[in-house]
Structure formats: C-alpha cells, structure tokens
C-alpha positions in Angstrom: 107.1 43.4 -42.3 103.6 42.6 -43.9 100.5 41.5 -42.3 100.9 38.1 -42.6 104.5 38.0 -41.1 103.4 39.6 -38.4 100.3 37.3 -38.0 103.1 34.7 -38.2 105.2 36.0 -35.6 102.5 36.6 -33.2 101.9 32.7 -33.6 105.1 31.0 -33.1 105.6 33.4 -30.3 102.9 30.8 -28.2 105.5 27.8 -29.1 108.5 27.0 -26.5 110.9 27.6 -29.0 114.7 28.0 -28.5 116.1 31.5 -28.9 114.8 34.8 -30.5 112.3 34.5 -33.3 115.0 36.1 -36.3 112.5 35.3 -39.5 109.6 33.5 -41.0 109.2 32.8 -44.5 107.4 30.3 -46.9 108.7 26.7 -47.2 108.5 23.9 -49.7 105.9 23.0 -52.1 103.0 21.4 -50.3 99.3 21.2 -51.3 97.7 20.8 -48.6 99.2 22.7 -45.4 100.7 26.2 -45.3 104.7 25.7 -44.3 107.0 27.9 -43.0 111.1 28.5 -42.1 110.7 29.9 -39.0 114.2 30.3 -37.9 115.7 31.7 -33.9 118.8 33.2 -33.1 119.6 29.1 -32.8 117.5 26.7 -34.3 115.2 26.4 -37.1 111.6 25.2 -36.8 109.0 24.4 -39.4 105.8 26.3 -39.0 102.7 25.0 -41.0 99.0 26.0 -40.8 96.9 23.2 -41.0 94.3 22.5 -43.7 90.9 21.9 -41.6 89.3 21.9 -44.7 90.5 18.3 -45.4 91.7 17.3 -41.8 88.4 18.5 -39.8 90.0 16.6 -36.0 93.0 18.8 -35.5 93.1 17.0 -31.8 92.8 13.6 -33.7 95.6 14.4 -36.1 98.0 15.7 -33.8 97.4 12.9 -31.3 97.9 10.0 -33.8 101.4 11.8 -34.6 102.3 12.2 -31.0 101.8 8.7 -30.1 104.0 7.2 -33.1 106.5 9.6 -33.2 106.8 9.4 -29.2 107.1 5.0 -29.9 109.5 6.1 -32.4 111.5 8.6 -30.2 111.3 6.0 -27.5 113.5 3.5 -29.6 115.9 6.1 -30.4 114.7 6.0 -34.0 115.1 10.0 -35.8 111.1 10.9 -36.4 109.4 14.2 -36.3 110.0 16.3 -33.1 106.4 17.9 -32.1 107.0 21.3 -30.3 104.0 22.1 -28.2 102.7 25.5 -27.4 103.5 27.0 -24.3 100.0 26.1 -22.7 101.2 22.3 -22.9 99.5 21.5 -26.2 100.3 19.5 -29.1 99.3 22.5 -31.5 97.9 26.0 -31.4 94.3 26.4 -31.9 93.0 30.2 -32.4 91.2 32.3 -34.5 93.0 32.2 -37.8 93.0 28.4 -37.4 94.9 25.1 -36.0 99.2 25.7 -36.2 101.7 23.6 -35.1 105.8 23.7 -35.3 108.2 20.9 -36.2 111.7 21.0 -34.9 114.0 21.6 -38.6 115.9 18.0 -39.5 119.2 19.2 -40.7 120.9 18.1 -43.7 118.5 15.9 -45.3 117.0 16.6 -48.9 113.6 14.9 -49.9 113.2 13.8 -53.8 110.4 13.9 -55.9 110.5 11.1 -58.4 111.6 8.1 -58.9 114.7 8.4 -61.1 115.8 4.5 -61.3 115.1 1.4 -59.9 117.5 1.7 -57.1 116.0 5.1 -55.6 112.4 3.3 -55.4 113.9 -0.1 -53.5 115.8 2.5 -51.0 112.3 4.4 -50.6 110.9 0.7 -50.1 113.1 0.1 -47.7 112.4 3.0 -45.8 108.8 2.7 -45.5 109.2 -1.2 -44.6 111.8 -0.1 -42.0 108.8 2.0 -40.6 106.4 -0.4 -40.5 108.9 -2.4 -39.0 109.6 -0.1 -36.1 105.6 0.4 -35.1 105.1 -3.3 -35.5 105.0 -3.3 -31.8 102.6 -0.4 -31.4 98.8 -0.9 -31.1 97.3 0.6 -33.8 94.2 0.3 -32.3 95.0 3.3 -30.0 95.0 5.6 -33.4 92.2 7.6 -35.0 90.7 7.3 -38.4 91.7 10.8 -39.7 89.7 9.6 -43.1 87.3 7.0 -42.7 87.0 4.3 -44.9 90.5 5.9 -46.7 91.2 2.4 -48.1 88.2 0.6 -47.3 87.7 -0.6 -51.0 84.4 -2.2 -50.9 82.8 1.1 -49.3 84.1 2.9 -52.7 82.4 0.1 -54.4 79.3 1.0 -53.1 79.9 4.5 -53.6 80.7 4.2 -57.4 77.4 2.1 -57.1 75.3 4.8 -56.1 76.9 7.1 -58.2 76.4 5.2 -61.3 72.5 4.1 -60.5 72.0 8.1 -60.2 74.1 9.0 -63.1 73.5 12.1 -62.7 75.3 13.7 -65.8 74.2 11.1 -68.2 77.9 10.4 -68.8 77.8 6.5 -67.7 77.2 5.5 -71.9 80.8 7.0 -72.7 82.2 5.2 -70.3 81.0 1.2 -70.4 84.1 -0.7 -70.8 85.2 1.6 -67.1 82.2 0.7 -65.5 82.3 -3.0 -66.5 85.9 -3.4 -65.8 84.7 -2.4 -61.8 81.5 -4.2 -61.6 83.0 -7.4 -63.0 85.6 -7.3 -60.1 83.3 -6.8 -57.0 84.2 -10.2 -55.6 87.5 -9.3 -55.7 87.4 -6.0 -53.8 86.7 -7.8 -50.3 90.1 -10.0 -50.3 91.9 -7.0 -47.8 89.1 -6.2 -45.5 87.7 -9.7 -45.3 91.5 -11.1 -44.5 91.5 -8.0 -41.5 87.8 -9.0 -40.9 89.0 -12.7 -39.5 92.1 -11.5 -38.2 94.6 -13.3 -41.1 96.0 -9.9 -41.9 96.7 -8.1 -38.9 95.8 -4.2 -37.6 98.9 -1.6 -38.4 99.8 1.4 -38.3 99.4 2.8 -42.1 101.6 6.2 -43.1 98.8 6.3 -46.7 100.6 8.8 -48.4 104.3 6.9 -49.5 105.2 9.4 -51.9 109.4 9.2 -52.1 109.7 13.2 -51.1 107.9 11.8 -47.8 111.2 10.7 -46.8 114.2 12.4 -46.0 117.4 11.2 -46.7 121.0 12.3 -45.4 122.6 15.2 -47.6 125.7 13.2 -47.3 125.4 9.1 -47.2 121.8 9.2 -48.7 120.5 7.1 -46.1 117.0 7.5 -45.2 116.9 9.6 -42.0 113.0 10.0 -41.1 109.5 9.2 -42.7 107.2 12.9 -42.6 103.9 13.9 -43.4 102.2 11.9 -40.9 98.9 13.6 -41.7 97.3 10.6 -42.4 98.6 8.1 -40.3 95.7 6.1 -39.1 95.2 2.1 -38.6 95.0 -0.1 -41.4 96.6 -2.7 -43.1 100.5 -2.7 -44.5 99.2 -3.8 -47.5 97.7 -0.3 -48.7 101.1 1.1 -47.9 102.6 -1.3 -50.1 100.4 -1.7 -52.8 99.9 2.4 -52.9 103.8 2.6 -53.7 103.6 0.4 -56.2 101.0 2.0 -58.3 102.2 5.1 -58.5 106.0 4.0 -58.6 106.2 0.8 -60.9 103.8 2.3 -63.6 105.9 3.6 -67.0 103.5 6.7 -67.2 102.6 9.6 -65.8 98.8 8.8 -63.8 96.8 11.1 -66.5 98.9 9.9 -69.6 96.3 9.7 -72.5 98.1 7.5 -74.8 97.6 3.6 -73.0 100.4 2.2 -75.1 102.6 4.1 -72.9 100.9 2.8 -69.5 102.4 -0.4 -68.7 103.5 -2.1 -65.2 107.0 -2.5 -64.3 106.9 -5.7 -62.5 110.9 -5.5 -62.9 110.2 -1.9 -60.1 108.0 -4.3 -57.9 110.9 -6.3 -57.5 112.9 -3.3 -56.8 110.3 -1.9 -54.3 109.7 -5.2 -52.5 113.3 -6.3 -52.2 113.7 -2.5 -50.0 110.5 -3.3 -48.6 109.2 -6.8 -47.6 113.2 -7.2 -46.8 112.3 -4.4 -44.0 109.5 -6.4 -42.4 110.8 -9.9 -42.9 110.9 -10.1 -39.0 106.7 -9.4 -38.1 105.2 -10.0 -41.8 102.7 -12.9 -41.6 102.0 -15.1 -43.8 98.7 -14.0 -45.1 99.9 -10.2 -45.4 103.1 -12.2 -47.4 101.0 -13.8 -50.0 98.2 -10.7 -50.3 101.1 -8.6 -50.9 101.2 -8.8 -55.1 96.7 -8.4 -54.4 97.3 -4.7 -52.3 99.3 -3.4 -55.0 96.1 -4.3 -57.3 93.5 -3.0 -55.0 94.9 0.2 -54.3 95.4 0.7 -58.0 92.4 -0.4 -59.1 90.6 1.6 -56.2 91.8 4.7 -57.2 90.9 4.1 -60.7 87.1 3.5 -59.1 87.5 6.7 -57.2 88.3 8.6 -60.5 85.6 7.1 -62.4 83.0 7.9 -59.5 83.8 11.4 -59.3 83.9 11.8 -63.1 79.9 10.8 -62.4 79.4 12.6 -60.1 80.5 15.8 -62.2 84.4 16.1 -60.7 83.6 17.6 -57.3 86.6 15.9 -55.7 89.3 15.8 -57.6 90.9 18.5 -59.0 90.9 18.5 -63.0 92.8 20.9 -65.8 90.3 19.3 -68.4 86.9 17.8 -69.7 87.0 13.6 -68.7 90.7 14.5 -67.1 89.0 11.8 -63.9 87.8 9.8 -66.9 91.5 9.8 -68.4 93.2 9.1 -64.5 90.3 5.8 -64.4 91.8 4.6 -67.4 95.4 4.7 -67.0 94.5 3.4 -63.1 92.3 0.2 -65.0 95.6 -0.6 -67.0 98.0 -0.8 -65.1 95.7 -3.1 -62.6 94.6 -5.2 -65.6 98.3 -6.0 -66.4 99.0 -6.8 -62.7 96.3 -9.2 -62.1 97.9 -11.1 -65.0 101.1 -11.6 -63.1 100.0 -12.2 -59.7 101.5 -15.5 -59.5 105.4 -14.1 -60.2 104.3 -10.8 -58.0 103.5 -13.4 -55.3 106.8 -15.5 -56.3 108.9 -12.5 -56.0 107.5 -11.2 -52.5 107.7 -15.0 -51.1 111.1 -15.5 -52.1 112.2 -12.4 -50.0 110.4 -12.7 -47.3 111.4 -16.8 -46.8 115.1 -16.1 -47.6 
C-alpha cells in the first residue's frame, strides 16, 4: 500500500460511509480537483481533494452545493449526494487540505464532445431542466465562489488597464484585437445593466456547462444529474446559456489557427435552444427571452477579452503550449462573436419562437 493510499484511507475513514473501506484509487480526468474510487464492502463513493488554489472558501463552496442539491433532493430530483464527515460537516478540513466524498451515481456515462446536433439539444435540455428546477430557489442565499466570474464590464476594465500598461510591448501586433474590444464597450453592459434594473432576474448559474458535466443513463441515455457544482454561484441564466453556445455551436476547436475553419453554427443554436429554452419555457421572462441570442455573444466575446488581456499581461493565467497561443484563443473567440452579432435578429427569432410556442 503506498503512502498516498494510506493518506487516503486515513481520510475517508472520518466520512460516515457505508461498510468497510475495500480500495481507493484514481478516478476520471479532471483538471482541477484530485478524484478518487473509493469503494466499501457495499457502496462506492467518490473521494476528491479540493483545489484551494483556485477555490480559496472551501466553506463557501461546499455550502452553495449543499443548499441546491438539498432544493434539488427536496423535489425528488437525482443530484449529487454530499456525505459529511463524521463530526457533522459538509467536508473534511485537515492538514493535507479540504476533502469531501460524493455518494457513486451508478450506471451513468458522461461524454466529452459534442458528436451531432442531437447530443448538444439533449445537453441543452438538461441544463434548462436545471435551471428550471432552482427557478424557485433564491439565489440570493449563494456565494460568489469567483467574483465578477461573468461580470463582463469588470473584464473590460481589466483588459483596459492591462492594455494602458502594456507591459510587454505586445499591444502593436495585436490592433485589429484590441479595436474589435474597445469598439464594443457599449455593448458589454446589456447583461448587467438588464440585472441592474431587475429586467433579467437573479439565478442560480452552474458556469461550467461542459456536456461531460452531465450524466446520462448507461441504458435510456436520459440525462440523470448535472455535476461539478464547483462554481455554482448567482448570476444570470444567460451566461449558462450563451457559455454553451460558444463553445458548442463553433465549427472549430477554441485555439484553431486557420479562421476559415472558425465559423458559428447558428443551425447548433437551434439545436441547443430547442433542448434548452424548451426547458425553462415555464419561469423564462421576457427580457432573459429576447437577451438570449446577446449572452451567447457576450460570453464569447468575453472570453476572447480575457485571452487577449492575459496575452498582455505576459500569459500568467491561462495555461499555454505556445508563443501568442492566448493571442490565437482571442482570435478564434472574436470570430465566432463577430459572425453572431450579424445574426442576432434570427438567433432572437429562433429563441422567441420556442419559448412562445
């Protein structure tokens, strides 16, 4: 038994788990948290360490997902099952760092792409079916794990100061970038100003909609339970949305060089909003209706700011394989953006004919 299975061992023993601790090994292919199998004499758990590095209010965390998976449990809906440690908490705090331990959902599988259209309106679906089932929940009660996650015209300011210091002298390569932002700063407000005045409601926000954040059911492939609640905070359904959408209705991979190949698939919005906006037909309002088509371009072209600010500020966030790899991810973010503020009007068509049907 090595060190660290021990160390293990020693840890889920402080979790009121069912039966006799029979092994622990690694799980899955996460970035950000450590995950485990840890499997008893008769069930199976999933252990993870979690990354204090990026998530610095373990109590925070932990008590944003104990509040929506409890609504959720409280409805009878499937949702992560939070085992607490046998001193009554919601995780284990110690020396070697913050643990927690997940009861096992059996037979599911989680994807990782988007194969065809009909995969991305099921994920769509499934994320609008969560909103739908918080849409009752105050929001308000929730933490800001991240702040300003998605507050777009706080990244405007910081790509601001990080342009006026230019601190690399790279800003002259990258003009056209830099002009596509600062000649959309009116623009970046439409979200936050809407929540501002109350038009577009306070929600709870999942912010990490990747499709292998859902698992579906090994047998009927129906969507059994949204994970990786890590940053579940309040926001706005719009940055759920519009996040989805960028990364699922583009025709290229995010750091694709050749921008020929980087196009938007309005024919995948479709797809994505028929699963989705279908889902929250029942508590969408009106405003969040016709801003819909507007948070798939700000989160889009938000990330493509966030690229561009950290290539100035010499790459310190992102992780990159190459020289101008953030300046290559701004590029193919400012495409696809570009191309959906040009069809706005038959995004906004599309989502308004499904939610008024």
């Amino acid at each position: 038994m090595t060190d660290c299975t021990i160390k293990n061992l020693h840890i889920a023993e402080s979790f009121l788990l069912d039966g006799e601790i029979k092994s622990i090994e690694p799980y899955g292919n996460g970035h950000i948290n450590s995950t485990f199998l840890l499997v008893t004499d008769k069930k199976r758990y999933i252990l993870q360490k979690m990354n204090t590095t990026i998530f610095k209010d373990s109590d925070a965390l932990m008590k944003n997902i104990c509040l929506v998976t409890e609504h959720l449990r409280g409805k009878g809906i499937e949702t992560l099952e939070v085992i607490f440690t046998k001193g009554g908490e919601s995780y284990l705090k110690c020396d070697d760092g913050a643990f927690r331990v997940y009861a096992f959902i059996e037979n599911t599988v989680a994807y990782d792409k988007v194969d065809d259209a009909s995969i991305f309106k099921a994920s769509g679906k499934a994320f609008g079916e969560f909103q739908q089932q918080l849409a009752d929940f105050d929001a308000s009660q929730l933490a800001d794990i991240i702040a300003n996650f998605h507050n777009t015209p706080v990244r405007f300011e910081n790509f601001c100061r990080a342009l006026e210091a230019d601190k690399l002298g790279r800003a002259a390569e990258c003009r056209e970038e830099i002009e596509f932002v600062l000649s959309r700063k009116e623009k970046f407000s439409k979200i936050t100003d809407a929540m501002a005045v109350g038009d577009v409601p306070l929600r709870v926000t999942h912010n990490d909609t990747k499709l292998n954040n859902i698992l579906m059911d090994k047998e009927s492939g129906a969507a059994r339970a949204i994970i990786d609640l890590d940053t579940v905070m309040p926001g706005s359904m719009l940055y759920d949305f519009g996040d989805s959408i960028r990364f699922g209705a583009s025709t290229a991979a995010e750091d694709e060089k050749n921008l020929d190949l980087v196009h938007f698939d309005i024919s995948l919005f479709k797809a994505y909003a028929e699963g989705y906006c279908g889902a929250v037909k029942e508590s969408i309002t009106p405003a969040e209706a016709r801003l819909m088509p507007w948070g798939a371009f700000m989160m889009t072209a938000e990330c493509g700011m966030r690229f561009l600010t950290d290539y100035l500020e010499g790459d310190t966030y992102f992780a990159t394989k190459y020289a101008g790899h953030n300046l290559v991810r701004c590029r193919t973010q400012f495409k696809l953006a570009s191309e959906m503020e040009a069809q706005i009007d038959e995004m906004t068509k599309i989502v308004l004919d499904i939610v008024n049907d």
